[in-house]
N, C-alpha and C positions, 0 to 999 in steps of 0.2 A: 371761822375757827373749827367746827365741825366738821363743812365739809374737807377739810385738811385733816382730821385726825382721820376721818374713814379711810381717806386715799390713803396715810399709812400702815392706815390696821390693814390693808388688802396689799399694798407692797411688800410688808411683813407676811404675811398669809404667803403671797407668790415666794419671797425668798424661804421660807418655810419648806416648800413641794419641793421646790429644785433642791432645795440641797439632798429631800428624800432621794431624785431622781438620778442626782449626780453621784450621791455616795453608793451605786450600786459597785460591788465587785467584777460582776461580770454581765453580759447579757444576758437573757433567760434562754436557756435550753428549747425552748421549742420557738424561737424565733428562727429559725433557719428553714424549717418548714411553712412556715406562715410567710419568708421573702420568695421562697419556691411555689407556692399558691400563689402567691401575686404576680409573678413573671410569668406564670403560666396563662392568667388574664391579659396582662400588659404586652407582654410580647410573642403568648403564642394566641391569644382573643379568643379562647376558651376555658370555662372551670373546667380545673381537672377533677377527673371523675374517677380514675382508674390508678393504682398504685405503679413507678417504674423503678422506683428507689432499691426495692431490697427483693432478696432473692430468696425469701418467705414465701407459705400463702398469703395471700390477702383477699378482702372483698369487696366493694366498692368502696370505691374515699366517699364518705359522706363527711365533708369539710365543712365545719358549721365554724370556719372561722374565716372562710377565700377572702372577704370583703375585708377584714383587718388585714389580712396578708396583700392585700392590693395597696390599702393604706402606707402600710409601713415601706414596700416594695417602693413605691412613690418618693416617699418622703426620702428614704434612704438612696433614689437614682441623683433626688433634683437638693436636695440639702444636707446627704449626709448622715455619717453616723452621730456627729452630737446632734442632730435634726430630730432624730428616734430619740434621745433626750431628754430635749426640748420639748419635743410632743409629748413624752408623758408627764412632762410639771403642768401643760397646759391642761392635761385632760384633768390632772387631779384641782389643780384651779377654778376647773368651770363645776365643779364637786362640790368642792366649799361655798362658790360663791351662789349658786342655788339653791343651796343649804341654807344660808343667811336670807335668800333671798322668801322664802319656806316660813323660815325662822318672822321674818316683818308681817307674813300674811296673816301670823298666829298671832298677830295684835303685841309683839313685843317691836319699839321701839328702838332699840340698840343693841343691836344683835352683836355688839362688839368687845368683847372683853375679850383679851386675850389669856388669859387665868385660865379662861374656859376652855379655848379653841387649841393651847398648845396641846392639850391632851390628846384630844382625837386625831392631832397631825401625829403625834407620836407615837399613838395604835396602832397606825396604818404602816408605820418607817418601816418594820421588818417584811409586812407583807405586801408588798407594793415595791418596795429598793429594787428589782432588776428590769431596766429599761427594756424594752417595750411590752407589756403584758395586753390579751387581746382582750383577757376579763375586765380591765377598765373599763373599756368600753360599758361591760355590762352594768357596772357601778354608776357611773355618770346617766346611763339612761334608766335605771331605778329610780335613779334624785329625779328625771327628769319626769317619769312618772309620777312621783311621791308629791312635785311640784303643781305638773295638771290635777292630780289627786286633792288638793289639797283645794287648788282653785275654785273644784266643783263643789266644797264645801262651803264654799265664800259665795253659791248662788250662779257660777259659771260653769253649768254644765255644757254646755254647746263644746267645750275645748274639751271635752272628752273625746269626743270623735276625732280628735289628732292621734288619738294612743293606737286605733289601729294601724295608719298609716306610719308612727313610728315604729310597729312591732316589725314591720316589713322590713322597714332598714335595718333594726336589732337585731334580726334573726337574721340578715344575711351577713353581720358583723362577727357574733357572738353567739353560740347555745346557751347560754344563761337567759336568754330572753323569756323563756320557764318562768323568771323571778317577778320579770315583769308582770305576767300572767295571775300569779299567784298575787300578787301586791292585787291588783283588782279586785279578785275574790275574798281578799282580807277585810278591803274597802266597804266590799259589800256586804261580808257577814257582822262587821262593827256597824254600817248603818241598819241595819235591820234590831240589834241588838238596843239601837237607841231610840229606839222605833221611829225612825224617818223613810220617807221612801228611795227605793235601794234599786227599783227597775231600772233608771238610765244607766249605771254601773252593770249589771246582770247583761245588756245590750249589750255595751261596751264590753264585756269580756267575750262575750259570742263572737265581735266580729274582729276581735283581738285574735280570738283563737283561729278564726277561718282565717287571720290572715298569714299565718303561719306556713300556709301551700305555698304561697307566693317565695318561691326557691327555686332553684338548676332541676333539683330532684323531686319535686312536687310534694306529694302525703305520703311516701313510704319515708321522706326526711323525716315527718312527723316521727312516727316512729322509731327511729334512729337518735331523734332527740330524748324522748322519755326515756327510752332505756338509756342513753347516755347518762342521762343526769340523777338516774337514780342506781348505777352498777355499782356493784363493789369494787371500791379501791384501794386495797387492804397494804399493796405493797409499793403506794407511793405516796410521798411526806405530806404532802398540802392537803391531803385529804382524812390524816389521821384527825381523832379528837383533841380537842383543846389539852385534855390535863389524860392524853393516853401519854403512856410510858414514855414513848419520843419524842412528847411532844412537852414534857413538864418541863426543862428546862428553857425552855423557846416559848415567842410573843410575849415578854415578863411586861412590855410597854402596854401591850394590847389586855393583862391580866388587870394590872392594877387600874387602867381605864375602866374594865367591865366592874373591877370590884368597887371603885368612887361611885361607876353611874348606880348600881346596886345600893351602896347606901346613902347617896343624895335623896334616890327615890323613896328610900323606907324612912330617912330624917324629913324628909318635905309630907309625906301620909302621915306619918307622927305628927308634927308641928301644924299642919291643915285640914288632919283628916276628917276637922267636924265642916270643912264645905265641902257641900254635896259637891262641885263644880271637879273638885279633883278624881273623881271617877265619871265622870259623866261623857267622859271621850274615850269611848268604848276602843276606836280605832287606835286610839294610840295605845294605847296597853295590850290590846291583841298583836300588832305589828311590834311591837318590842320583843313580845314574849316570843316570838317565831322567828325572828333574827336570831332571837339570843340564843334558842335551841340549834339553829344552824351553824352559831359560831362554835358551840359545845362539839359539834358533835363534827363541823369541817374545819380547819383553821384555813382552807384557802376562802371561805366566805365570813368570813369574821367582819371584813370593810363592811356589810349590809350593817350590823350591828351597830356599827361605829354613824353610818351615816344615820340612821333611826333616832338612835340615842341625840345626834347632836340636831336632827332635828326636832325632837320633840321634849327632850327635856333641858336644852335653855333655857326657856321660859323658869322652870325650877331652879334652876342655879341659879340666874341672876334674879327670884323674887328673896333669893338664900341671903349670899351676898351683900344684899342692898340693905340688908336688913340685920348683916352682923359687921360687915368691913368697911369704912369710910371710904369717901367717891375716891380721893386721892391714890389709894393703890390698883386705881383701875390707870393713870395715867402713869405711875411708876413700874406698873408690872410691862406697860408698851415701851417704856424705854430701856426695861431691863434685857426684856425679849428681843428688839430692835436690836442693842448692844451685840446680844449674844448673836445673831445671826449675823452683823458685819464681823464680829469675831471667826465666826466658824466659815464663814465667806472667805476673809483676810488669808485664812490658811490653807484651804482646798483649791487642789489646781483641779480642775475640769477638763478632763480627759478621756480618753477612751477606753471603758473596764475591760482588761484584755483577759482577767481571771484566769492566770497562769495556775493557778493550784486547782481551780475545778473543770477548768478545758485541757484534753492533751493536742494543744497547738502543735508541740515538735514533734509528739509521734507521728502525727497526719502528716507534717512539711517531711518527715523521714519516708513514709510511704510512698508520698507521691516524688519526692526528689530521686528512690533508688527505682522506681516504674514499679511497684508492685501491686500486682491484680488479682481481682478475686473478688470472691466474696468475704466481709468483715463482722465477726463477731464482738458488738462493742455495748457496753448497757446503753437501754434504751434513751436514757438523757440525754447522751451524746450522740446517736443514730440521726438526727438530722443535719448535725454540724460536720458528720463524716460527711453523708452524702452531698451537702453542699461543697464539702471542697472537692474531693473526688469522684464523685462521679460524672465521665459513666462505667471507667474504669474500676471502680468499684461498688458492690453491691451490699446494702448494710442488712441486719440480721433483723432487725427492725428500732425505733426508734420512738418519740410521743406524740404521737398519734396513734397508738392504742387502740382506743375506741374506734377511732373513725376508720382505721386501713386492715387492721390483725384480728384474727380469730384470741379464743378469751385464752386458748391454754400458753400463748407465748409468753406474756409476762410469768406465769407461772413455772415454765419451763427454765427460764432466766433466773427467777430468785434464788431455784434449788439449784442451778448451775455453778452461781457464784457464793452462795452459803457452803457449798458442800454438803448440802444433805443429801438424802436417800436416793439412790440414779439422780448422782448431778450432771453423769457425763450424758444423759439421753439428749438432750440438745444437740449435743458433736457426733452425734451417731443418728437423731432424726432431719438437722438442718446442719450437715458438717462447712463448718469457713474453710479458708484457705490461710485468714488471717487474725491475729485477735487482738485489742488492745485491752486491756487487765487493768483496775485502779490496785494499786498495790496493797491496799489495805481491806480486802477482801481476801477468806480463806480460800478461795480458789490459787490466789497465787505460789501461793506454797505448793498445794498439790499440783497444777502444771511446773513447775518445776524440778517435779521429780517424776516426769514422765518422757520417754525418748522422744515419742515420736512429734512433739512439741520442743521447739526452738527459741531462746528468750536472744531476738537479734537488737533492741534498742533499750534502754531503760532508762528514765528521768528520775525525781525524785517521786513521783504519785503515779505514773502508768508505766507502764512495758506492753512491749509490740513483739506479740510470738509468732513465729512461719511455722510451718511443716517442715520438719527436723530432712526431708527430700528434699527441700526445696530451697533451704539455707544456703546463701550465697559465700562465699571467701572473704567476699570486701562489700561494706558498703560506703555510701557519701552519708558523713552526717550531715542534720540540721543544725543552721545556726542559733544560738544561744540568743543574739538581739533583738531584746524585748518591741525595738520600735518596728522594728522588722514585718513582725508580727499582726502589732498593730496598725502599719498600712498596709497591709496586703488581708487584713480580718475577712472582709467582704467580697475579696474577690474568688471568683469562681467561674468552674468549665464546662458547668450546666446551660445549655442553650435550649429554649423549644419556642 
């Protein structure tokens, strides 16, 4: 009978992720560049190192995500777009389940309440919903560190010497591998704090760190990553502050999460604070408090937080619980949960998020249907999903890969383009297109509009596609309206190398 409730606390768990995965709107915006990195492996059998996409400066691609875009490139040749999916309920799967697996080493025996666990599935829904993210990755191998972390406290050090060997695959996966790095040093300034000895950890981040070179690009990658992960990111959403302006009405799942694990914690130090035993694990209060400032101040690493907390303060909730709720609503709250996820199953069809409101699919199908070339000036988000569909005929203005391909003043030449602030026109006069696609809900649209030598030849309800008021044709073909249209032709593309 036990073993039968765990199989379905973890079938619930799994229908849980997927349905995070399946209720995405759209794919994520820089999946298009990360299936371009992997066909550059798989079919041209080299990392690309050098930018051909847009017709910007650039500087070297230092791609610190090729190894996910090989992935995904893969998965999406030989199973498919719900494959990409698929793959990410799984990755958030193997999340949870080393989480619990974390959770048993920590001397707690039933790591299974679901009271507990819908919470942190439901922290994660908004930041994690757009199939396929390469940061996963980085999530999953944090736990997996936090995992050997945890073991070496249980007296198995020897399995530390796998962290540098995973840092190699991390780091050719994801640049968050930083987090990994850092999690060591955490490790080891909590074991020294509890005064145990902390050298085999100090080792193990030495040869974590050396193993870092092991890259296409050797130690100037290093380099590339630091300042990667520590630039300013002022003008794009995943990296504002939790409770900054843009960001207060958003993650309200992932607020009240942080605020419950907040006062479980200060109700559990209240009601135990006279054992010593509850501060005596330096590590865990140091790694709370360093996530939790990471989620304040990024919301796209908020999952750290979420993983931390559900590994280390279970053990608190279910000493809470046990102690004020009767066993019985530990079996009612799984068949309430069970219910509700064949409900929400019962009703979603599983499909392919074609996210007609935040992709312009028919302006791209209008460009390339009436042969129009050039170069295209489109916000960065959508810059990779142009040049996946047309190029080579077309050359994008740039796109997100930011960091890794463009000098720092593009994005900023972009914001004030499309705000209309102060020289917004300097972009069309330092990198002029030939073409531009416009979200219609930016002031820029109005001001091209009341300008000649700009031509507004397509419009939907959310973009418009302007030419060179020269270059304006008589007639064009439109695109078709048909949504399935759309979505079987999403993936395809005229990019060969």
């Amino acid at each position: 009978m036990k073993n039968l409730s765990v199989f379905i606390f973890f079938i619930i768990i799994a229908i849980l992720v997927f349905l995070i995965s399946a209720n995405a709107s759209h794919f994520d915006f820089d999946l298009w560049a990360r299936l371009i990195a992997g066909m550059g492996v798989i079919e041209g059998h080299h990392v690309l190192k050098s930018d051909f996409l847009s017709y910007t400066p650039t500087h070297v691609w230092y791609d610190h995500e090729y190894g996910s875009g090989v992935i995904f490139y893969l998965i999406l040749k030989y199973l498919g777009a719900y494959g990409l999916i698929l793959f990410q309920a799984l990755l958030l799967f193997c999340i949870f389940f080393i989480v619990i697996r974390i959770i048993k080493l920590r001397k707690v025996e039933q790591p299974y309440n679901l009271l507990f666990w819908l919470f942190p599935i439901l922290a994660l829904a908004e930041n994690l919903a757009s199939p396929i993210r390469c940061h996963v990755f980085s999530f999953l191998f944090f736990t997996v560190f936090l995992y050997i972390l945890e073991l070496s406290r249980n007296g198995k050090t020897k399995l530390l010497y796998l962290l540098p060997v995973l840092t190699v695959i991390w780091n050719n996966l994801h640049g968050g591998v930083v987090s990994g790095i850092g999690l060591i040093v955490l490790y080891a300034v909590g074991t020294f704090f509890e005064k145990n000895s902390y050298k085999h950890l100090l080792i193990t981040c030495g040869l974590s760190f050396a193993a870092l070179c092991i890259n296409p690009w050797g130690y100037e990658y290093i380099k590339f990553l630091f300042m990667a992960n520590s630039m300013h990111r002022g003008e794009v959403a995943e990296w504002w502050g939790l409770f900054s302006a843009h960001q207060l009405i958003n993650q309200i799942p992932f607020k009240i999460f942080m605020l419950l694990a907040v006062v479980l914690e200060i109700f559990n130090i209240k009601k135990y604070g006279t054992d010593k035993n509850i501060f005596s694990d330096k590590i865990k209060w140091l790694v709370l408090g360093v996530t939790m400032f990471l989620a304040l101040q990024h919301v796209k690493l908020l999952p750290f937080f979420v993983i931390t907390v559900s590994t280390f303060c279970y053990e608190d909730f279910q000493r809470i619980v046990e102690s004020v709720l009767p066993k019985s609503v530990k079996s009612i709250s799984m068949i309430v949960v069970l219910a509700f996820c064949l409900l929400c199953l019962g009703g979603k069809k599983f499909d392919i998020p074609l996210g007609e409101a935040s992709y312009p699919h028919r302006e791209v199908e209008f460009i390339k249907i009436n042969d129009l070339k050039g170069n295209i000036l489109v916000n960065f988000g959508y810059g990779s999903f142009v040049s996946y569909k047309l190029y080579p005929h077309n050359l994008i203005y740039m796109d997100g890969r930011y960091e890794e391909v463009y000098n720092e003043d593009m994005v900023p030449l972009l914001k004030k383009f499309y705000l209309v602030n102060d020289g917004w026109d300097e972009v069309l006069r330092k990198y002029p297109p030939d073409i531009m696609i416009i979200e219609k809900f930016y002031p820029v649209y109005k001001t091209l509009n009341e300008l000649s030598e700009w031509s507004n030849v397509y419009e939907t309800e959310n973009f418009i596609v302007y030419v060179k008021s020269k270059d304006k044709k008589k007639n064009y073909i439109l695109p078709t309206n048909d949504k399935e249209y759309y979505k079987n032709t999403l993936f395809d593309t005229s990019l060969k190398l």
